[in-house]
KOLZA-569082 format. One record per residue (C-alpha): residue number from 1; x, y, z; residue in one letter. Coordinates in steps of 0.02 Angstrom, whole numbers, plus 50000, padded with zeros to 5 digits. Last residue first. Layout:
REM residues N
<pos: NUM, east: X, north: Y, up: Z, code: a>
...
This chain:
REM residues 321
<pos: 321, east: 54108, north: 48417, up: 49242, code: x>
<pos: 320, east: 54190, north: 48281, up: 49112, code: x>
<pos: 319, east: 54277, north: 48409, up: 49008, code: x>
<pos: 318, east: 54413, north: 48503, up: 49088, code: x>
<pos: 317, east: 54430, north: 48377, up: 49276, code: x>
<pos: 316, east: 54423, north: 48231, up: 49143, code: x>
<pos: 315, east: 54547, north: 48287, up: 49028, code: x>
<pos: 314, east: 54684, north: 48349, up: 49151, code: x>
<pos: 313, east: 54666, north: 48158, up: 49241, code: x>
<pos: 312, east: 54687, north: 48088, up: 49083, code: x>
<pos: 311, east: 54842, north: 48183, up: 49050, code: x>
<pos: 310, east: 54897, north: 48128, up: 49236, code: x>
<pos: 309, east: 54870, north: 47961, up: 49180, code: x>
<pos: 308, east: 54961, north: 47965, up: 49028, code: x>
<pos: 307, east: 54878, north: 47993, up: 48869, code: x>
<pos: 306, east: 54912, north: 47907, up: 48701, code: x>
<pos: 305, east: 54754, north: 47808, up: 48725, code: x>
<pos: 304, east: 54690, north: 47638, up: 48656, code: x>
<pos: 303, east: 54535, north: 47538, up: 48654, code: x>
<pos: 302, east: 54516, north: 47359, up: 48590, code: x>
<pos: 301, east: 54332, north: 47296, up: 48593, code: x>
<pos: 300, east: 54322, north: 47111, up: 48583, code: x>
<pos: 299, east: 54186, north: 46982, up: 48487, code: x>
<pos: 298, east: 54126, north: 46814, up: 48541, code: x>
<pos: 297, east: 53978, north: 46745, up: 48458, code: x>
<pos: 296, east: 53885, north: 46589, up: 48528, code: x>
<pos: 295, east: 53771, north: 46655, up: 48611, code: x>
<pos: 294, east: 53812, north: 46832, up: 48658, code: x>
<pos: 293, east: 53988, north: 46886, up: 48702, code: x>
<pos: 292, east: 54101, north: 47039, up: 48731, code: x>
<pos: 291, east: 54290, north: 47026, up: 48785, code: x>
<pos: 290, east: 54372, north: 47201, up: 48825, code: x>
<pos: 289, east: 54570, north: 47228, up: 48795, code: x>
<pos: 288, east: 54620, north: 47400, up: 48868, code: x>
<pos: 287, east: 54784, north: 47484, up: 48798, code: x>
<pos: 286, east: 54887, north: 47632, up: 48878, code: x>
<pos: 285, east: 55025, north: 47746, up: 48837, code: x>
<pos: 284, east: 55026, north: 47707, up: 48650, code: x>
<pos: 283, east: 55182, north: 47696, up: 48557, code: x>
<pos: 282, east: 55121, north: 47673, up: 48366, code: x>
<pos: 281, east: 55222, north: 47522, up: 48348, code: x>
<pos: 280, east: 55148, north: 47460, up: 48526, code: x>
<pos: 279, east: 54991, north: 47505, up: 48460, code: x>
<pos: 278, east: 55016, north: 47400, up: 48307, code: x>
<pos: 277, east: 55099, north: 47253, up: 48358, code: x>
<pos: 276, east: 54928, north: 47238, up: 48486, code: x>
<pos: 275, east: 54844, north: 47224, up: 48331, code: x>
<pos: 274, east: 54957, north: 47109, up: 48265, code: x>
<pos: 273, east: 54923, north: 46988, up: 48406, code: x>
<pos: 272, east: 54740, north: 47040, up: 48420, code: x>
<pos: 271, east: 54670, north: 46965, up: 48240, code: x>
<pos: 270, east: 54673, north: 46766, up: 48281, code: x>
<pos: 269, east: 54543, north: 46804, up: 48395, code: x>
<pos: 268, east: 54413, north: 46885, up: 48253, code: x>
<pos: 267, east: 54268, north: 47008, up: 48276, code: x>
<pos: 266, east: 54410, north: 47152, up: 48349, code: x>
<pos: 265, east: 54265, north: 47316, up: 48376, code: x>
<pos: 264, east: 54367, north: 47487, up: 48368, code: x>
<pos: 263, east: 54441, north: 47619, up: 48496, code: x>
<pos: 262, east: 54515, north: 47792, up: 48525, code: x>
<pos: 261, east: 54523, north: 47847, up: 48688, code: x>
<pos: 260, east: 54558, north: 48039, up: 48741, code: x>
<pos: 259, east: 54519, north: 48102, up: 48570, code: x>
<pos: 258, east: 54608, north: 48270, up: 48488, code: x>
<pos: 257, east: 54799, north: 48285, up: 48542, code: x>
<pos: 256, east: 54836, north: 48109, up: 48477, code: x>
<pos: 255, east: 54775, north: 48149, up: 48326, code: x>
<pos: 254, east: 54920, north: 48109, up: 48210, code: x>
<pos: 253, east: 54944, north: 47954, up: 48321, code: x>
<pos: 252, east: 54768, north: 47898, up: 48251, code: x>
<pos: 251, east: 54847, north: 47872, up: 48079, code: x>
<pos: 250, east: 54940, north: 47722, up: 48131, code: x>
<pos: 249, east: 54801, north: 47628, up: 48229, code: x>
<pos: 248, east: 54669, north: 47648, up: 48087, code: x>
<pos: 247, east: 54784, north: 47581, up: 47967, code: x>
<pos: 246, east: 54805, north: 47421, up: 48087, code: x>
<pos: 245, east: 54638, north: 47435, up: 48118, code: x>
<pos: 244, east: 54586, north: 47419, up: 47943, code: x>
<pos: 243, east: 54748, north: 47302, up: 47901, code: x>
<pos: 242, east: 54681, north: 47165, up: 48037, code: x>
<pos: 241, east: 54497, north: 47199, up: 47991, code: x>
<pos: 240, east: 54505, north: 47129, up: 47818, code: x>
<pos: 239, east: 54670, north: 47146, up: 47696, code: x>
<pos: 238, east: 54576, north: 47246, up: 47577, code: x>
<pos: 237, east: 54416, north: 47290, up: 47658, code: x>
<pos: 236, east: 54241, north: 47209, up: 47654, code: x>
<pos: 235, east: 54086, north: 47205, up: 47764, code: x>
<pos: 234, east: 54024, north: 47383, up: 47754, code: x>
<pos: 233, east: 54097, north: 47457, up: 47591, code: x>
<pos: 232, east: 54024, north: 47305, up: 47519, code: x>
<pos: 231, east: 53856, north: 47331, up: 47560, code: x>
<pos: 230, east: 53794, north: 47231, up: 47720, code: x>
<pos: 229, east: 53627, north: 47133, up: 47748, code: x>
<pos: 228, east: 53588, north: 47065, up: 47918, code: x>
<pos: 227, east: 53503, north: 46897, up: 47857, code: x>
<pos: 226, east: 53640, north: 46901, up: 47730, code: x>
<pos: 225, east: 53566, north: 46768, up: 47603, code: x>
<pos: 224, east: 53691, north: 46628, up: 47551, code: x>
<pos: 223, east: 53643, north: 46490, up: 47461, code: x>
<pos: 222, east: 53730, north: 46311, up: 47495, code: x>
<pos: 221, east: 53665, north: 46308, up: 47676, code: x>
<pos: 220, east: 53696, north: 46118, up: 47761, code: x>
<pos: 219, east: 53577, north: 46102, up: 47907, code: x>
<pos: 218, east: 53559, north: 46153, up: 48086, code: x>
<pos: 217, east: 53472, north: 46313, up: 48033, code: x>
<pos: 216, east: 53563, north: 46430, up: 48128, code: x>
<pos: 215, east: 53728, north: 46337, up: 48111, code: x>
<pos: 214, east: 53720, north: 46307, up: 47918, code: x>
<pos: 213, east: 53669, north: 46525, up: 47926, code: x>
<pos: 212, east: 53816, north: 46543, up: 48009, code: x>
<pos: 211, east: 53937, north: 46458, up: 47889, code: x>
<pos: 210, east: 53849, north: 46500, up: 47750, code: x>
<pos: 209, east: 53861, north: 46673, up: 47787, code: x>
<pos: 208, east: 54051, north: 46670, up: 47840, code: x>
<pos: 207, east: 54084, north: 46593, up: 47622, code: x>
<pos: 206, east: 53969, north: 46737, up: 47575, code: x>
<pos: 205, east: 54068, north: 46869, up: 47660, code: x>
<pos: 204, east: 54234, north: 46789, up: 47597, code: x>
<pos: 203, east: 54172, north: 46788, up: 47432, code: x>
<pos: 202, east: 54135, north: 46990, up: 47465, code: x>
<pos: 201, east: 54319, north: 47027, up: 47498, code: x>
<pos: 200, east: 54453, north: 47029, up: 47638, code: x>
<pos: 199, east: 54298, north: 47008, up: 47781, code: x>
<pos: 198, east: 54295, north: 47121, up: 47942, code: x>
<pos: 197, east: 54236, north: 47276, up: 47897, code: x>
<pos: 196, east: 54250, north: 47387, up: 48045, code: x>
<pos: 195, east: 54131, north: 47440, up: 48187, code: x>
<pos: 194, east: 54206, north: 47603, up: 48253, code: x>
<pos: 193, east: 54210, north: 47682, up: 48416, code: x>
<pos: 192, east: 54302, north: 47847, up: 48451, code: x>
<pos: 191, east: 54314, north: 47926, up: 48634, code: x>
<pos: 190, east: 54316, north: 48102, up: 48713, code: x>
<pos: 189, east: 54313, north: 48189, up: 48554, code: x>
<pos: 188, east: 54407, north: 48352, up: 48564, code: x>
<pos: 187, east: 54409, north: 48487, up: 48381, code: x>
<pos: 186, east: 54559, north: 48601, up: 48388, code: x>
<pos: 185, east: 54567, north: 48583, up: 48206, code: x>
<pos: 184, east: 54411, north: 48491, up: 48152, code: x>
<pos: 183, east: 54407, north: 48297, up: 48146, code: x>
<pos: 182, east: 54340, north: 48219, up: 47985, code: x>
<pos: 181, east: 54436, north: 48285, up: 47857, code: x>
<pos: 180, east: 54568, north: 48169, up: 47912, code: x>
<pos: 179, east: 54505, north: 48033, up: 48054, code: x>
<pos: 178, east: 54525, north: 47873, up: 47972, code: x>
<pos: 177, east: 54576, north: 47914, up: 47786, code: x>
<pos: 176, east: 54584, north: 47798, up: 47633, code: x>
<pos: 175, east: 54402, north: 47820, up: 47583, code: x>
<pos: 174, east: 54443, north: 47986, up: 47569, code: x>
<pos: 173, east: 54276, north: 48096, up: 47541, code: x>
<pos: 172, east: 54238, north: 48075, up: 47725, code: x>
<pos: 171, east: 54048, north: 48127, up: 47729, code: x>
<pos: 170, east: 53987, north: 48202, up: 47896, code: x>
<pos: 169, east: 53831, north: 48146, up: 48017, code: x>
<pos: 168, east: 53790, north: 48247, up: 48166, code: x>
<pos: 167, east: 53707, north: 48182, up: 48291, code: x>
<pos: 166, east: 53646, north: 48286, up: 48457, code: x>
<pos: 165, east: 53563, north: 48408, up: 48406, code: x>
<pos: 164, east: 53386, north: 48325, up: 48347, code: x>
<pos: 163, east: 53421, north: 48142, up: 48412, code: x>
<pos: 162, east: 53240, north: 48138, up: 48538, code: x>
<pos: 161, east: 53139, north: 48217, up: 48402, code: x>
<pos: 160, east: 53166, north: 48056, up: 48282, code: x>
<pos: 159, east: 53132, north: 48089, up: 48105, code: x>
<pos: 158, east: 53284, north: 48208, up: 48052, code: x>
<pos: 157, east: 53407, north: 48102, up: 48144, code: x>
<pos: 156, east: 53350, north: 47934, up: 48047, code: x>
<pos: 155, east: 53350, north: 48047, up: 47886, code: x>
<pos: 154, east: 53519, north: 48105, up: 47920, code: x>
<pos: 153, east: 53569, north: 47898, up: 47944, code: x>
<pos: 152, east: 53507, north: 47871, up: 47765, code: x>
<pos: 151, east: 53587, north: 48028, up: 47669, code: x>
<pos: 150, east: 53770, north: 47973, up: 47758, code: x>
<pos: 149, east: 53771, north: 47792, up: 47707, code: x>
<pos: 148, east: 53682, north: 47842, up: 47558, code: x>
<pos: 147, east: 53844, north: 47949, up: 47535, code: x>
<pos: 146, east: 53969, north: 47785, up: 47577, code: x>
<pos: 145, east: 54144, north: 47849, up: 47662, code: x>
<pos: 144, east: 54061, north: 47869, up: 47825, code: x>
<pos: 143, east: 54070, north: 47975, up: 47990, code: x>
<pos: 142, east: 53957, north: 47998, up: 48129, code: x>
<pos: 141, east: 53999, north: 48146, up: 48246, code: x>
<pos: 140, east: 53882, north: 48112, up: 48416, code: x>
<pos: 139, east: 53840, north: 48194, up: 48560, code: x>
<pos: 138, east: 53824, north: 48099, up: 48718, code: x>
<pos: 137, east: 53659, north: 48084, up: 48824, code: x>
<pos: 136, east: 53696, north: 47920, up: 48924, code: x>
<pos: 135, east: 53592, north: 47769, up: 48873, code: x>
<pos: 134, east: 53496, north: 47885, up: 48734, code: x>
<pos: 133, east: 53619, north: 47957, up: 48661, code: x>
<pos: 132, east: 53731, north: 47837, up: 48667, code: x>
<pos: 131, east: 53591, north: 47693, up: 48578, code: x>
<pos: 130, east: 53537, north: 47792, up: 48445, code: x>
<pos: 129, east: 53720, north: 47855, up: 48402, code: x>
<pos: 128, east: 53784, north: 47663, up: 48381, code: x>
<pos: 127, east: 53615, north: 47641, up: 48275, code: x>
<pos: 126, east: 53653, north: 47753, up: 48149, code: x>
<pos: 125, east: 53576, north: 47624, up: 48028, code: x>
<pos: 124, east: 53633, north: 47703, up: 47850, code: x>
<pos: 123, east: 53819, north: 47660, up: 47919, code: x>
<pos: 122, east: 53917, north: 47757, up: 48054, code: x>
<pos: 121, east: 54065, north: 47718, up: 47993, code: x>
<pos: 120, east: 54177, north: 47808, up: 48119, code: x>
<pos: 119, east: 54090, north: 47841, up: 48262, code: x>
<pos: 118, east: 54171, north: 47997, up: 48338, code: x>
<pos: 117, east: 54110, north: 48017, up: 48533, code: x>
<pos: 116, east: 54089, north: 48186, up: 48606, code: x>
<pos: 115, east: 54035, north: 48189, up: 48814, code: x>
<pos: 114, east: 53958, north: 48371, up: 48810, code: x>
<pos: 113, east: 53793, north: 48305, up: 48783, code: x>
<pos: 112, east: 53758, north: 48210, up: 48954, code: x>
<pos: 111, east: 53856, north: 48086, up: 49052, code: x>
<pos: 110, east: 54009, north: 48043, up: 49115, code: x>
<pos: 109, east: 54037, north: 47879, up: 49203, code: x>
<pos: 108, east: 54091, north: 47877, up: 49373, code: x>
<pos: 107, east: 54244, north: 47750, up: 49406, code: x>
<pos: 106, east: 54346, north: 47886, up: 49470, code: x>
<pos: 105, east: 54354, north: 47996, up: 49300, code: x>
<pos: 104, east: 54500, north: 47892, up: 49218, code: x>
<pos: 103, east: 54403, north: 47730, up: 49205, code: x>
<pos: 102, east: 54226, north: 47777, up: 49210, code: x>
<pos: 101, east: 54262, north: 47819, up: 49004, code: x>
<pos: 100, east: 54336, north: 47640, up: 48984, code: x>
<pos: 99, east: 54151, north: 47604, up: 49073, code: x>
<pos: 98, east: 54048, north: 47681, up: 48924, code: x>
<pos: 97, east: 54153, north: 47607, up: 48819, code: x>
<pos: 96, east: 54091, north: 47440, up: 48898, code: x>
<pos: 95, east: 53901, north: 47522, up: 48874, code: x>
<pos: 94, east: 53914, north: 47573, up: 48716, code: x>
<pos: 93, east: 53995, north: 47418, up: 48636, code: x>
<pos: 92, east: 53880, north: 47308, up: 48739, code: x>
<pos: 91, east: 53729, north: 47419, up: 48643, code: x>
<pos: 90, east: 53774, north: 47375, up: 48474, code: x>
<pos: 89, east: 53796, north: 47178, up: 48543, code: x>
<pos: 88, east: 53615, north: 47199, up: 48583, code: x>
<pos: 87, east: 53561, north: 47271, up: 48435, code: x>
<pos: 86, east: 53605, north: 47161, up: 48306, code: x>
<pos: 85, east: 53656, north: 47252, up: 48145, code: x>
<pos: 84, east: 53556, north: 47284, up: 47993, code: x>
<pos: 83, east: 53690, north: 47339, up: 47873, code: x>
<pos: 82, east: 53620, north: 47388, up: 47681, code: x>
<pos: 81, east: 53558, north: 47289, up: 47568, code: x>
<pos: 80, east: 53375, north: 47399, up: 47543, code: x>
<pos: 79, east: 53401, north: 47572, up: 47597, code: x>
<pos: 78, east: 53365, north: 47580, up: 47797, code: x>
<pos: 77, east: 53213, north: 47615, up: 47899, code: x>
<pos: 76, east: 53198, north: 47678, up: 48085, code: x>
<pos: 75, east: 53064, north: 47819, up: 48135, code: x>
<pos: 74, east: 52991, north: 47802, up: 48295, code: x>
<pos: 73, east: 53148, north: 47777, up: 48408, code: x>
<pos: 72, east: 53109, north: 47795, up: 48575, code: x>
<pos: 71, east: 53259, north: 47699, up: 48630, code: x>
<pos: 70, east: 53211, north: 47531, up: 48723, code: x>
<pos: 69, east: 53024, north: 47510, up: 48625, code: x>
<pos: 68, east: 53055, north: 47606, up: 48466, code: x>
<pos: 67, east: 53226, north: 47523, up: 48452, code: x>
<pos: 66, east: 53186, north: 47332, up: 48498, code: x>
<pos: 65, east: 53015, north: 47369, up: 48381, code: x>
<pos: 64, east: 53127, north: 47422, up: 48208, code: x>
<pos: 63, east: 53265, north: 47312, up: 48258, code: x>
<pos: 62, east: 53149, north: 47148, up: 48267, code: x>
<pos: 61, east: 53066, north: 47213, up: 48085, code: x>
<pos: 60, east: 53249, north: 47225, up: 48034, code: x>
<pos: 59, east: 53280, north: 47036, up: 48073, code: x>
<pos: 58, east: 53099, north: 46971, up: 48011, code: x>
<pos: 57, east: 53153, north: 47038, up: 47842, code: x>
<pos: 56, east: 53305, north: 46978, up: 47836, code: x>
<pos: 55, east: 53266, north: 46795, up: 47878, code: x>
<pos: 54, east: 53406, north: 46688, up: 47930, code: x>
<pos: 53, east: 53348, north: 46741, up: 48119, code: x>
<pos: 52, east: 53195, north: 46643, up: 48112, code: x>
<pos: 51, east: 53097, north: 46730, up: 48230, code: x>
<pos: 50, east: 53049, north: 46685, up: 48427, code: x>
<pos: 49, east: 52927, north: 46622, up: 48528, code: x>
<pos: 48, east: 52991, north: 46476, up: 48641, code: x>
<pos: 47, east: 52945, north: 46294, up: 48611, code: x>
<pos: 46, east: 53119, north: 46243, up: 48585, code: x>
<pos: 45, east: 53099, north: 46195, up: 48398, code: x>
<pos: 44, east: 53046, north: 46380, up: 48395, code: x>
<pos: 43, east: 52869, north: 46443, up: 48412, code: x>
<pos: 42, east: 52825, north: 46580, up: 48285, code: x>
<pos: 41, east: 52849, north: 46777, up: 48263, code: x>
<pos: 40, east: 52871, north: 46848, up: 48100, code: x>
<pos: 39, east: 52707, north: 46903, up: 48084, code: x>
<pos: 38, east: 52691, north: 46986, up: 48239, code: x>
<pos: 37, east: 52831, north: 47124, up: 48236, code: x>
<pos: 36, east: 52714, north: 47217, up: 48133, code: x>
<pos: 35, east: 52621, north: 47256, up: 48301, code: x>
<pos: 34, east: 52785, north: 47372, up: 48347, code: x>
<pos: 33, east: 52746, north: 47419, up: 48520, code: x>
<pos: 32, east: 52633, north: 47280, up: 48585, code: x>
<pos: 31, east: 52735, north: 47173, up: 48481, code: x>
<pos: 30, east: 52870, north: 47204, up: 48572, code: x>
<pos: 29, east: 52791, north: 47190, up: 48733, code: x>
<pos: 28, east: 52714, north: 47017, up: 48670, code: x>
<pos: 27, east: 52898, north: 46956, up: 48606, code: x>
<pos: 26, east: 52975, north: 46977, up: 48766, code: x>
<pos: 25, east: 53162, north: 46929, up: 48681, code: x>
<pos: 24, east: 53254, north: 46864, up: 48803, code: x>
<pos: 23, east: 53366, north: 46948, up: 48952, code: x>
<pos: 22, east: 53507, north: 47026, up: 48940, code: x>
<pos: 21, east: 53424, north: 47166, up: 48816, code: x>
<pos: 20, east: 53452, north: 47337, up: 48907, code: x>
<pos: 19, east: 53627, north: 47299, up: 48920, code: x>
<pos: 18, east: 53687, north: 47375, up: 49100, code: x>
<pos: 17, east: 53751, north: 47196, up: 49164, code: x>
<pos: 16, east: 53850, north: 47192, up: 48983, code: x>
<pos: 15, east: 53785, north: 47062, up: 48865, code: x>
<pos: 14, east: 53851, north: 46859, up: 48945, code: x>
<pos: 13, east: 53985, north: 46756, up: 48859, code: x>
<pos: 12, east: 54137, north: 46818, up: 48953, code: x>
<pos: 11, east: 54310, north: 46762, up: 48845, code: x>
<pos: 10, east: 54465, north: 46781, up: 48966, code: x>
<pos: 9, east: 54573, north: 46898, up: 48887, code: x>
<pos: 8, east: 54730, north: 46843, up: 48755, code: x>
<pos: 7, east: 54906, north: 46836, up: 48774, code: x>
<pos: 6, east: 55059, north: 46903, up: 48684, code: x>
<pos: 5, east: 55115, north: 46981, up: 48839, code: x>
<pos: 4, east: 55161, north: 47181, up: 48799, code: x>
<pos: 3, east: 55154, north: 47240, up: 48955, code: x>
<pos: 2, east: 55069, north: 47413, up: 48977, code: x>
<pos: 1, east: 55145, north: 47574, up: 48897, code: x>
């Protein structure tokens, strides 16, 4: 078990080094590959080409050309209302888990289809899948409580050659279960990612909307649209993200045996101290604390293991050749 200081990591504000999208938009490639990309596209108060960002439409049509032009993606749509997510913080999730991975296997990170990650929630997007499969070859398991969810991301599989095989999508009938009915008996996933709802209800959705849309468009918002869209099931949770994980924490020692790491997005700060009370309730070996930013949004990743080192070690040398 590592120390238990009730302190928090030093914030980075910079996408991972191996993020495809550290640098800005180039609008002209992307339009290049997505021409409906163009109408959307204007001069900011900066002078730089760019889209207005409180617009939903101009969001997904951004996600439609970043993904056909950095993944190969020719097929992306999504039921109307449901999560559009940012790409680039998708991918920093990937590729920092990516490095947890490096971690026990000599600082090389394993590659290719018989790497198994669990996303749990995998939304009507399945962008989390998209982008490991394509950054590193992994096989997926994508799991949601929402049908649509489900029917929506097998369509995205179904369309795109280059996902055939290596995604599967499965519906937890539980909403109250993590990993139950989900993971197979003697079923290994070499990591779990999840991207959980943050907000206690939909009026606190609304009330984080208007906050960052105020900021985007330097003015007071009174009406909120979510530029990035999000059903309830996506955004909301009884008790937020700190009971989610919290829940997600405890039922993840029954499976133990199954995943090496098991890990989840943290969106708030304030969130970590009883998040670390949680895995050291649950007696994890080790915990690994990663800060992600872009702009002016900080978010963490929070991965845990129940493994010692010479159980990683054992893992590694049976799975990661």
């Amino acid at each position: 078990m590592q120390e238990k200081k009730r302190h928090h990591p030093k914030l980075k504000t910079q996408l991972h080094s191996r993020n495809r999208h550290n640098e800005r938009y180039d609008f002209p490639e992307l339009i290049k590959t997505c021409p409906g990309l163009a109408r959307y596209v204007a001069l900011n108060a900066y002078n730089d080409e760019s889209i207005d960002f409180s617009d939903p439409k101009a969001c997904k049509m951004l996600n439609n050309a970043l993904l056909k032009h950095f993944y190969d993606i020719t097929f992306w749509e999504i039921p109307s209302g449901y999560l559009c997510p940012p790409i680039p913080g998708r991918a920093d999730y990937i590729h920092n888990i990516a490095d947890v991975l490096a971690g026990c296997n000599n600082g090389e990170i394993p590659k290719g289809s018989k790497i198994k990650c669990l996303d749990v929630g995998i939304g009507a997007n399945c962008v989390y899948p998209i982008i490991g499969t394509k950054e590193y070859g992994w096989s997926f398991i994508g799991s949601d409580i929402d049908s649509v969810s489900i029917a929506s991301a097998n369509k995205i599989i179904s369309s795109n050659e280059c996902l055939h095989g290596k995604v599967e999508c499965r519906l937890q009938k539980d909403s109250n279960d993590f990993f139950k009915g989900i993971i197979k008996d003697g079923e290994k996933f070499d990591v779990t990612i999840c991207n959980p709802p943050f907000h206690s209800s939909m009026e606190d959705a609304k009330a984080g909307t208007l906050r960052k849309m105020s900021n985007l468009q330097k003015k007071e918002v009174t009406k909120p649209v979510l530029n990035f869209g999000g059903k309830q099931t996506e955004l909301c949770y009884d008790g937020g993200e700190e009971r989610f994980v919290m829940e997600m924490i405890h039922q993840s020692r029954d499976y133990a045996d199954s995943c090496l790491w098991f890990s989840t997005l943290i969106s708030k700060l304030a969130t970590l101290d009883s998040i670390y009370y949680a895995l050291e309730k649950a007696k994890v070996i080790e915990i690994k604390t990663i800060s992600m930013g872009q702009g002016n949004k900080i978010s963490r990743i929070v991965a845990w293991t129940f493994k010692t080192k010479e159980q990683q070690e054992e893992w590694t040398k049976e799975r990661f050749v």
